[in-house]
C-alpha positions as a Markdown table, in Angstrom:
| # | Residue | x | y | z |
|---|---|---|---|---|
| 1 | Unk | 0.0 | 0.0 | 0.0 |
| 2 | Unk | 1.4 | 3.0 | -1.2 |
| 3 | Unk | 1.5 | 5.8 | 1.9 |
| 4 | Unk | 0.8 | 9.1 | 1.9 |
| 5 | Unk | 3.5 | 12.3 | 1.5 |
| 6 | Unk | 4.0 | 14.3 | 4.3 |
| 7 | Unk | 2.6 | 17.8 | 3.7 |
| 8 | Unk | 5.1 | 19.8 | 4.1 |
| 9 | Unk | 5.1 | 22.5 | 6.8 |
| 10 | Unk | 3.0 | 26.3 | 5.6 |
| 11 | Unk | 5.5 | 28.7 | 5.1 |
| 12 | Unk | 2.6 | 31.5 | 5.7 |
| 13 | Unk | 1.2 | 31.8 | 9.1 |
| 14 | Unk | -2.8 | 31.1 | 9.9 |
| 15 | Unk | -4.3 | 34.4 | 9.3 |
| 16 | Unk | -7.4 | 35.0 | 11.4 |
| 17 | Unk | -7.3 | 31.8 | 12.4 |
| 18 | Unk | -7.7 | 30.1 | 8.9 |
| 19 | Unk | -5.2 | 28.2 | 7.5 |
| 20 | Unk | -3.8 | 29.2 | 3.8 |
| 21 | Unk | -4.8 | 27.3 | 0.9 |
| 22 | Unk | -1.7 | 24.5 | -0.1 |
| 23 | Unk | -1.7 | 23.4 | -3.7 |
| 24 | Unk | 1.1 | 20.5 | -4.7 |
| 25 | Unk | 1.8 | 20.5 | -8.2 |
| 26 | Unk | 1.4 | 17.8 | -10.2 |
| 27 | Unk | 4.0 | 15.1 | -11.5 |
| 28 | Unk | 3.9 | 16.2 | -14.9 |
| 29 | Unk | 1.9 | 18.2 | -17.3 |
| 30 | Unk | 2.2 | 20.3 | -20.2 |
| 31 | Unk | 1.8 | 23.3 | -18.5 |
| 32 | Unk | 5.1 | 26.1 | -19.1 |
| 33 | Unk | 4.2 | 28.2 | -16.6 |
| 34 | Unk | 2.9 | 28.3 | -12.5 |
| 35 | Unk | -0.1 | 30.5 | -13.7 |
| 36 | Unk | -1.2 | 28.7 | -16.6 |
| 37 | Unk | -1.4 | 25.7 | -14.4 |
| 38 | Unk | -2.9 | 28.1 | -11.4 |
| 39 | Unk | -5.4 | 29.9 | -14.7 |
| 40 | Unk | -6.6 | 26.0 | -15.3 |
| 41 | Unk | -6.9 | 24.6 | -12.0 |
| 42 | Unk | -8.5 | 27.2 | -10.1 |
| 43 | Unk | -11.5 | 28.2 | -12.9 |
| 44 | Unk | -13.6 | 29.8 | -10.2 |
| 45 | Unk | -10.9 | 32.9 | -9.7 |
| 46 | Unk | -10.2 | 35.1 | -12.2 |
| 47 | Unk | -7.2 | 35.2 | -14.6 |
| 48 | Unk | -7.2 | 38.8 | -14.0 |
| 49 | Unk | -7.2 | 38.2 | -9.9 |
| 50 | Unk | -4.6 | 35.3 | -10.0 |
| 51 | Unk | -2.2 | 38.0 | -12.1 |
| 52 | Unk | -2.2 | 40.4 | -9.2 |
| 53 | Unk | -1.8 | 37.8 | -6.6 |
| 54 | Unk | 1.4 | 36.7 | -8.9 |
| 55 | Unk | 2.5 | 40.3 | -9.4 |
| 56 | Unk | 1.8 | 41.1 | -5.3 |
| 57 | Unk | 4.1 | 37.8 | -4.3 |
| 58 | Unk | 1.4 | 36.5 | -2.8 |
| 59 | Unk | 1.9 | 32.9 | -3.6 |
| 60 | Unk | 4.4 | 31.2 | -1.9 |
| 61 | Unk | 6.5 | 28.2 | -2.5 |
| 62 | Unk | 9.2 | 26.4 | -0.7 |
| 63 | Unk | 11.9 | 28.8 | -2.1 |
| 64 | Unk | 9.9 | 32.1 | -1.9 |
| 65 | Unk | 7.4 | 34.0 | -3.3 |
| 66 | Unk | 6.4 | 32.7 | -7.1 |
| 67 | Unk | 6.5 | 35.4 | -9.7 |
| 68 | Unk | 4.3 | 36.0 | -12.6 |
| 69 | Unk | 7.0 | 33.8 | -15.0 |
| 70 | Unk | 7.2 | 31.2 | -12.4 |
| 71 | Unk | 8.1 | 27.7 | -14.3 |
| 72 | Unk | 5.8 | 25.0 | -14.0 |
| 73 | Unk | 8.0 | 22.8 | -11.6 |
| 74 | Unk | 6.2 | 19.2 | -11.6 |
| 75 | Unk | 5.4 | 18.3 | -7.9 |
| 76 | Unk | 6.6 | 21.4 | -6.0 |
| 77 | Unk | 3.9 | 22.8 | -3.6 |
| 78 | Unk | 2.4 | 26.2 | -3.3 |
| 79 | Unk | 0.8 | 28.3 | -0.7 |
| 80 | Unk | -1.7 | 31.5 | -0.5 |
| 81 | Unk | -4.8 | 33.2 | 1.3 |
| 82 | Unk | -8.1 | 32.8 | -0.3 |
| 83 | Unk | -10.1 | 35.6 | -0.7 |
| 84 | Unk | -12.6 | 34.8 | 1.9 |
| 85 | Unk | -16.0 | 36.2 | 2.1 |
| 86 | Unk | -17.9 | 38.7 | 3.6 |
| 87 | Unk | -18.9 | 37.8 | 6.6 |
| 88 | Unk | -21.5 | 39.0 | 8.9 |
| 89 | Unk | -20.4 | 39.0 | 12.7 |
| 90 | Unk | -22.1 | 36.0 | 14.8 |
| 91 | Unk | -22.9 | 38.9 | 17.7 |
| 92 | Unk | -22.3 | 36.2 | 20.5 |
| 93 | Unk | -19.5 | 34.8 | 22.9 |
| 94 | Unk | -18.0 | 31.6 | 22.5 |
| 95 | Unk | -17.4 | 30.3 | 25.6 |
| 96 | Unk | -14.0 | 28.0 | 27.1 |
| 97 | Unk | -15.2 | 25.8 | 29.9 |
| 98 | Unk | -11.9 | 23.8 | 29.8 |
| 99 | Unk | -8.3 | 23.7 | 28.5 |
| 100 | Unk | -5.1 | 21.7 | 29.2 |
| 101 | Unk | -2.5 | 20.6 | 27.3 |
| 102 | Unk | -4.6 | 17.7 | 24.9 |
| 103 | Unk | -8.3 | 19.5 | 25.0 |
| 104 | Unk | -10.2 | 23.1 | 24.7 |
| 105 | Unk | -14.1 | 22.4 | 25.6 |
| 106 | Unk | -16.4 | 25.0 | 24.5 |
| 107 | Unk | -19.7 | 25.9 | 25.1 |
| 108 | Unk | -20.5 | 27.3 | 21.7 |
| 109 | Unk | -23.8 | 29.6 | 20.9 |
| 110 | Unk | -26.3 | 29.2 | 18.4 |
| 111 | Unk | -25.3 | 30.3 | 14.6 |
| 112 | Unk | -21.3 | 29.4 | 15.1 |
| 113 | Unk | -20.6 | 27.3 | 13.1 |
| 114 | Unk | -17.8 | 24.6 | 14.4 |
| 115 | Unk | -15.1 | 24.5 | 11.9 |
| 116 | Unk | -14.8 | 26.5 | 8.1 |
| 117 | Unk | -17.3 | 25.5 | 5.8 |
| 118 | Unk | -18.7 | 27.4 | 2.8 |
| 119 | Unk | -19.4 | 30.5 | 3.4 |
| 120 | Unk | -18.6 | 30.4 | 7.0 |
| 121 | Unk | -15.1 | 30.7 | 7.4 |
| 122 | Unk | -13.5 | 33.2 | 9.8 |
| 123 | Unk | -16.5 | 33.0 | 12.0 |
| 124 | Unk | -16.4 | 29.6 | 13.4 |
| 125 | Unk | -15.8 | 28.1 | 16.5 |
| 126 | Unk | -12.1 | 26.7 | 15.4 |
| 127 | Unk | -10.9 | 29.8 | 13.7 |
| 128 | Unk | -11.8 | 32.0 | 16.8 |
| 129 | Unk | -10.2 | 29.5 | 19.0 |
| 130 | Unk | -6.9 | 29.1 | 17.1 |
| 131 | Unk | -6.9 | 32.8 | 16.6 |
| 132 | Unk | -7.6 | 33.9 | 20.1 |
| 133 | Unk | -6.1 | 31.1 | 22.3 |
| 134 | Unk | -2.8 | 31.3 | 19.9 |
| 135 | Unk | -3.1 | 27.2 | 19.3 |
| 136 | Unk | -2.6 | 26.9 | 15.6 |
| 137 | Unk | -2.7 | 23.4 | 15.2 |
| 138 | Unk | -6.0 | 23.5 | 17.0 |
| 139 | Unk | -8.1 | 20.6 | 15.4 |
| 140 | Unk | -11.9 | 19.7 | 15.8 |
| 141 | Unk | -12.9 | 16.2 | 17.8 |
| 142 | Unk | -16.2 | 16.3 | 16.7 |
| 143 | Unk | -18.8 | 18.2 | 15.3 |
| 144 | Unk | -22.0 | 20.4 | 16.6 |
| 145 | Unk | -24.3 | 21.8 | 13.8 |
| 146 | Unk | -24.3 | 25.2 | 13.6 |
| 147 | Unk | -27.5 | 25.8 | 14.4 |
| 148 | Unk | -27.2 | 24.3 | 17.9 |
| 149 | Unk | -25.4 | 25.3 | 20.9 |
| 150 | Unk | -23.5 | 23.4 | 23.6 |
| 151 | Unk | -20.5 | 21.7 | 24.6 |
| 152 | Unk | -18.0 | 21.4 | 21.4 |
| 153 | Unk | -14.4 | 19.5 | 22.1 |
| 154 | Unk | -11.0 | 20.6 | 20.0 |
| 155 | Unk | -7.6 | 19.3 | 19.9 |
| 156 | Unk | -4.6 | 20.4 | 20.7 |
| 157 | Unk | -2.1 | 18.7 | 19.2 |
| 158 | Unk | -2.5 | 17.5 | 15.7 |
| 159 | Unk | -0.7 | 13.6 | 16.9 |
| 160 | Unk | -3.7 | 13.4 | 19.8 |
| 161 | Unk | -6.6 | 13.8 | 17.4 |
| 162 | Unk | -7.2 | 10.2 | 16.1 |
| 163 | Unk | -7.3 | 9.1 | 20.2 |
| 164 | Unk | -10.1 | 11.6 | 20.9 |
| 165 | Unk | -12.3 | 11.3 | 17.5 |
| 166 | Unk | -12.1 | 7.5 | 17.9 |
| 167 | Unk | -14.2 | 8.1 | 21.1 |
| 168 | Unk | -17.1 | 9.4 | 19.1 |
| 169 | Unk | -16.2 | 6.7 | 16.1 |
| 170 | Unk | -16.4 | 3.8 | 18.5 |
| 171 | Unk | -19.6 | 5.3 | 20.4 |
| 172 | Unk | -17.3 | 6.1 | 23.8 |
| 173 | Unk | -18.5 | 9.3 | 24.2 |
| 174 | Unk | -22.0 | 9.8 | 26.0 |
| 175 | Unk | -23.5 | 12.6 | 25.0 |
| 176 | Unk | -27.1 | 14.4 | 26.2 |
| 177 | Unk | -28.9 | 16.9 | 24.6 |
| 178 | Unk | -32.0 | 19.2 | 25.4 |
| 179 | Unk | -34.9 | 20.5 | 23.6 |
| 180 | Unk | -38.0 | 23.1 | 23.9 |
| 181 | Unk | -40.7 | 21.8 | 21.7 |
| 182 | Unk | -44.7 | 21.2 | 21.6 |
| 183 | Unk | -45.9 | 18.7 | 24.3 |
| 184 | Unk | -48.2 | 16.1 | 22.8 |
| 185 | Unk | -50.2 | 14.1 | 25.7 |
| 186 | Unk | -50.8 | 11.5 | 23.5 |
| 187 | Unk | -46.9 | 10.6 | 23.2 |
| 188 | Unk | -45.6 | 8.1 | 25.7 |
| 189 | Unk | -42.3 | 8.5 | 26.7 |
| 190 | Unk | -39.8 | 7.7 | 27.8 |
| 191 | Unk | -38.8 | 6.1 | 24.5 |
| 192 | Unk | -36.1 | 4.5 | 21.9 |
| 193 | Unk | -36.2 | 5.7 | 18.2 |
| 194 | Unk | -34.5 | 3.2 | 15.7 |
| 195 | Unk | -34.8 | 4.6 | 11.9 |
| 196 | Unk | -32.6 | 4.5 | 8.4 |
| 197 | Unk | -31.7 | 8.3 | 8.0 |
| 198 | Unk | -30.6 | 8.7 | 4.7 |
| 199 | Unk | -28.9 | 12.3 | 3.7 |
| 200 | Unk | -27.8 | 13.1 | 0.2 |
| 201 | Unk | -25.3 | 15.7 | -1.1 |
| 202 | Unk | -26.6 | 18.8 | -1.6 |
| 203 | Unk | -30.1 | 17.9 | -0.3 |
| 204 | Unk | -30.6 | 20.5 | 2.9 |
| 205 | Unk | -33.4 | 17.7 | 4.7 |
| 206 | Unk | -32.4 | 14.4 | 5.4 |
| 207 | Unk | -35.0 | 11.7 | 5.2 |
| 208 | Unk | -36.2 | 8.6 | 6.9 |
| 209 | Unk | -36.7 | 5.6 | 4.4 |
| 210 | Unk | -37.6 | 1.9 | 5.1 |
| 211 | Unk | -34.2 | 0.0 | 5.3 |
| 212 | Unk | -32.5 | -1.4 | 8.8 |
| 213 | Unk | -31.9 | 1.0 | 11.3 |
| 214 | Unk | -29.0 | 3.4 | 11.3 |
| 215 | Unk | -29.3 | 5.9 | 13.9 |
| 216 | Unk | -30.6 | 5.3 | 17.5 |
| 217 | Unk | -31.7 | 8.3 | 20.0 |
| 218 | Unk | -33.6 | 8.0 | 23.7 |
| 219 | Unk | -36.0 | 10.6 | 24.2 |
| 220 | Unk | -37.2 | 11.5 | 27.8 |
| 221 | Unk | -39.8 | 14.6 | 29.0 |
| 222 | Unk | -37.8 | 16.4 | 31.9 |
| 223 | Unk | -40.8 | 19.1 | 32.4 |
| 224 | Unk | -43.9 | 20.6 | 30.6 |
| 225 | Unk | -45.7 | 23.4 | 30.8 |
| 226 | Unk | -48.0 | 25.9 | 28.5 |
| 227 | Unk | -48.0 | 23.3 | 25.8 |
| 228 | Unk | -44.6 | 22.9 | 25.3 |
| 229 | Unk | -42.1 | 20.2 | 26.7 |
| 230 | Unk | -38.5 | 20.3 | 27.6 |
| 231 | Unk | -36.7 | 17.1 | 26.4 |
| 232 | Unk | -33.8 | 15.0 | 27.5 |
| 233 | Unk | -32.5 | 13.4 | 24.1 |
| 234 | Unk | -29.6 | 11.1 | 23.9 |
| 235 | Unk | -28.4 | 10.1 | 20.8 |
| 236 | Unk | -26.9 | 6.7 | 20.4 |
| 237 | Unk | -25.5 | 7.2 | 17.1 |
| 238 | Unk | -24.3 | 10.2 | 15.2 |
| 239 | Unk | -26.4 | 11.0 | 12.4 |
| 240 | Unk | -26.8 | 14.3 | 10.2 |
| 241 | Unk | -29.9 | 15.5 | 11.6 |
| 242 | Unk | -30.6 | 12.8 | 14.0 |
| 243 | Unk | -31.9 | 14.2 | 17.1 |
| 244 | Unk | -34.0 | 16.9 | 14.7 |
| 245 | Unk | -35.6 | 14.7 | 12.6 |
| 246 | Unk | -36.0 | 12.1 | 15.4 |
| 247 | Unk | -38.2 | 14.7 | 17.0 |
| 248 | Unk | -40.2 | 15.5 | 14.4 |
| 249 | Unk | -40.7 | 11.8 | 13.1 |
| 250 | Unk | -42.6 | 11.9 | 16.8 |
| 251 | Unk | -44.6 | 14.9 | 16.1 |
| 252 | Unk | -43.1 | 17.1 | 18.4 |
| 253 | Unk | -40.5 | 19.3 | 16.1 |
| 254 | Unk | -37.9 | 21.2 | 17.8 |
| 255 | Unk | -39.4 | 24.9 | 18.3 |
| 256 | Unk | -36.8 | 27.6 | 16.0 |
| 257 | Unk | -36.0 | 24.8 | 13.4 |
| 258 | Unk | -35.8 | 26.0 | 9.7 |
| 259 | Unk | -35.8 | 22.3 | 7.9 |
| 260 | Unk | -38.1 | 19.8 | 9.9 |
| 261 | Unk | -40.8 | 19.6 | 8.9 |
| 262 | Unk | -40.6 | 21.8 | 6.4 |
| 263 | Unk | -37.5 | 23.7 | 4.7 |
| 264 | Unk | -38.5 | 27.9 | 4.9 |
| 265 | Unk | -36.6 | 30.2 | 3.0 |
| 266 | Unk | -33.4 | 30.8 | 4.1 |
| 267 | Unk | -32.5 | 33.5 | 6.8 |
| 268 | Unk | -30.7 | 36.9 | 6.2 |
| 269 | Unk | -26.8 | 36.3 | 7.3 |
| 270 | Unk | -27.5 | 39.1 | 10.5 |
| 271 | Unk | -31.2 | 37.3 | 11.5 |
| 272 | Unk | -30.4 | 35.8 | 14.5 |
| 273 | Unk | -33.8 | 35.4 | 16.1 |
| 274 | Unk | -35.6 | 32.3 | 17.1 |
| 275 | Unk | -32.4 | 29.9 | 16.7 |
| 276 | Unk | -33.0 | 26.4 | 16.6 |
| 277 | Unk | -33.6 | 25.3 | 20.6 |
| 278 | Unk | -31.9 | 22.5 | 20.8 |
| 279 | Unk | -28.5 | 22.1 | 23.2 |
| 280 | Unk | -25.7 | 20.0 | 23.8 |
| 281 | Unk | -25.7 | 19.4 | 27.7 |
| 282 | Unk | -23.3 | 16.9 | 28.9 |
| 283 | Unk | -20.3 | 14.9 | 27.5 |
| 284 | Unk | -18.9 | 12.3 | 29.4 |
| 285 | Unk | -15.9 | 9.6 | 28.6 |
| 286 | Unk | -12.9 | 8.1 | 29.8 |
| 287 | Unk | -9.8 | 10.4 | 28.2 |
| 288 | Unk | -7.7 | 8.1 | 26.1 |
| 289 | Unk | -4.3 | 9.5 | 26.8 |
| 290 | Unk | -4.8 | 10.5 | 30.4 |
| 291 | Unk | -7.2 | 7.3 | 32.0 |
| 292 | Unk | -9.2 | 10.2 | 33.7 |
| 293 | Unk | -13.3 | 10.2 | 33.9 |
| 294 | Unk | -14.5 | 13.3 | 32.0 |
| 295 | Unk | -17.3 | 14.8 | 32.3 |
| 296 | Unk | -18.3 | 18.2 | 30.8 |
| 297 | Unk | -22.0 | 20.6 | 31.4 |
| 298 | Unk | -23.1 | 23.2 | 29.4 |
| 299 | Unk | -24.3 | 26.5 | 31.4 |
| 300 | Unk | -26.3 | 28.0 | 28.7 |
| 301 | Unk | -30.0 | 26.9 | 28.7 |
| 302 | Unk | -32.9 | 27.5 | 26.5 |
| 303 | Unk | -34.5 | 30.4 | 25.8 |
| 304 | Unk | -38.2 | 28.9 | 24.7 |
| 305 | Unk | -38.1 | 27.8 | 28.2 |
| 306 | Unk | -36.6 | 29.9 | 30.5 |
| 307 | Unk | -38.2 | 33.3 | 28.4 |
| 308 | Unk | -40.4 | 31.8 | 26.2 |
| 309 | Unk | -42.3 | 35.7 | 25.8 |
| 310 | Unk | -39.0 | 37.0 | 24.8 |
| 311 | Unk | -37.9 | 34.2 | 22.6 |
| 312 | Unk | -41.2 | 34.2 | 21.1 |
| 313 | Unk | -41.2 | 38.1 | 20.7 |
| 314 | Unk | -37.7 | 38.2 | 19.2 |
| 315 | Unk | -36.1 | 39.7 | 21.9 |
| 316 | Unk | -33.4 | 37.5 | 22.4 |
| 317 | Unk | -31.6 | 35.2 | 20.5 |
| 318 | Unk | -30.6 | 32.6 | 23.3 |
| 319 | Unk | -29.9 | 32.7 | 27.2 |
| 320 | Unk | -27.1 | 32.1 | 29.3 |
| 321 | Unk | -26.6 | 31.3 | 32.7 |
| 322 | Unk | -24.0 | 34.0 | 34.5 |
């Protein structure tokens, strides 16, 4: 079995916490040049834009910056910043609950999204981490939608990653969520859900369809009131979706969700209201390098529940405990 090159180490530093773009060059081709290579491989950017990156020295390879008249040098790797898009700020705090020299865990709000995905890039949880704690090689062990809140666990080291994301590979990690949505009498719970959840590229909505089971969630009522309910949900596997769609295969969808049951339009980048109530509590397992019991609590809670008038009213997007 042929093994994988080593990636070289970035001569460019992280920049807001995002790591630069690496390109290696391939074997052979019957490009003359670095930028008719760059013009062909990268059709989405501009001739016009990778020109002035060339001119500015902004692409970097092991020797230096590359110059506009750069040969094409087969295998040879190459570094630069993407232009990253606009952002709008995610208004709220993210949270460290605990850091030593293997972990960070977070308590992440609503809208952050975990790691750099689309058009979410410098506002994530792992680029304001890295950028903000100084821990570059900052990895994610897991990863919490961005729509919900809760307990999120990074990396320190790059060599301690595959210990800590085999935990939630191998089902070691015991995780517990909660939820605000309607209270139906006529549902008897405590109860097990077992259902295929199928979810297809590019398809926002996953889907249950009638094949063996694939995901597994426990679903409790903590405490009721006005017609809504405030669920204990642990899932059992770790499915796109699974606790959401779980919920609303019941009947009960989570209150603030914009795909289940139905997909609405989506949501200006700065419309923060209603978010999705749904939290990740607790996360408990034995640490693979140390031997220690861990066991980590959110402090935010839910704002359908503990302000339902303001949630309802827009008035704010999610509450946290002091």
């Amino acid at each position: 079995m042929r093994r994988k090159s080593r990636r070289p180490a970035s001569p460019l530093p992280q920049r807001n916490g995002v790591d630069p773009v690496h390109l290696r060059l391939p074997a052979e081709g019957p490009w003359p040049t670095v930028r008719s290579y760059l013009v062909e491989r990268l059709p989405t950017v501009a001739a016009e834009r990778i020109d002035a990156a060339l001119r500015g020295r902004e692409i970097v390879a092991e020797h230096g910056p590359v110059g506009p008249d750069e040969p094409f040098r087969p295998g040879a790797n190459l570094w630069f910043y993407r232009d990253l898009p606009d952002e709008v700020r995610v208004p709220f705090e993210l949270d460290v609950l605990y850091r030593d020299e293997h972990l960070v865990v977070v308590d992440k709000p609503h809208f952050l999204a975990t790691t750099p995905r689309g058009r979410h890039v410098v506002e994530t949880a792992l680029s304001r981490l890295r950028h903000s704690l100084d821990l570059p090689g900052l990895s994610p062990a897991h990863r919490l939608d961005r729509l919900t809140a809760g307990l999120a666990m990074f990396v320190v080291r790059p060599q301690d990653r595959g210990a800590y994301q085999t935990l939630f590979r191998d089902r070691l990690v015991r995780k517990e969520y909660q939820a605000v949505a309607p209270y139906d009498p006529a549902l008897s719970l405590p109860r097990t859900v077992r259902s295929h959840i199928l979810k297809e590229r590019g398809v926002i909505a996953a889907r249950e369809i009638d094949a063996p089971p694939n995901s597994e969630s426990r679903i409790d009522l903590v405490e009721r009131r006005d017609g809504l309910g405030r669920y204990r949900l642990r899932p059992l596997s770790g499915r796109t979706h699974q606790l959401r769609l779980h919920m609303c295969g019941l009947g009960v969808p989570i209150l603030g969700d914009p795909v289940y049951p139905v997909v609405l339009p989506e949501a200006a980048p700065d419309d923060f209201r209603r978010p999705l109530q749904l939290l990740a509590t607790v996360v408990e397992f034995t640490d693979p390098l140390t031997g220690r019991a861990r066991r980590f609590e959110s402090r935010r809670t839910l704002a359908a529940w503990t302000d339902p008038e303001g949630w309802a009213g827009e008035a704010r997007p999610y509450e946290a405990e002091p």
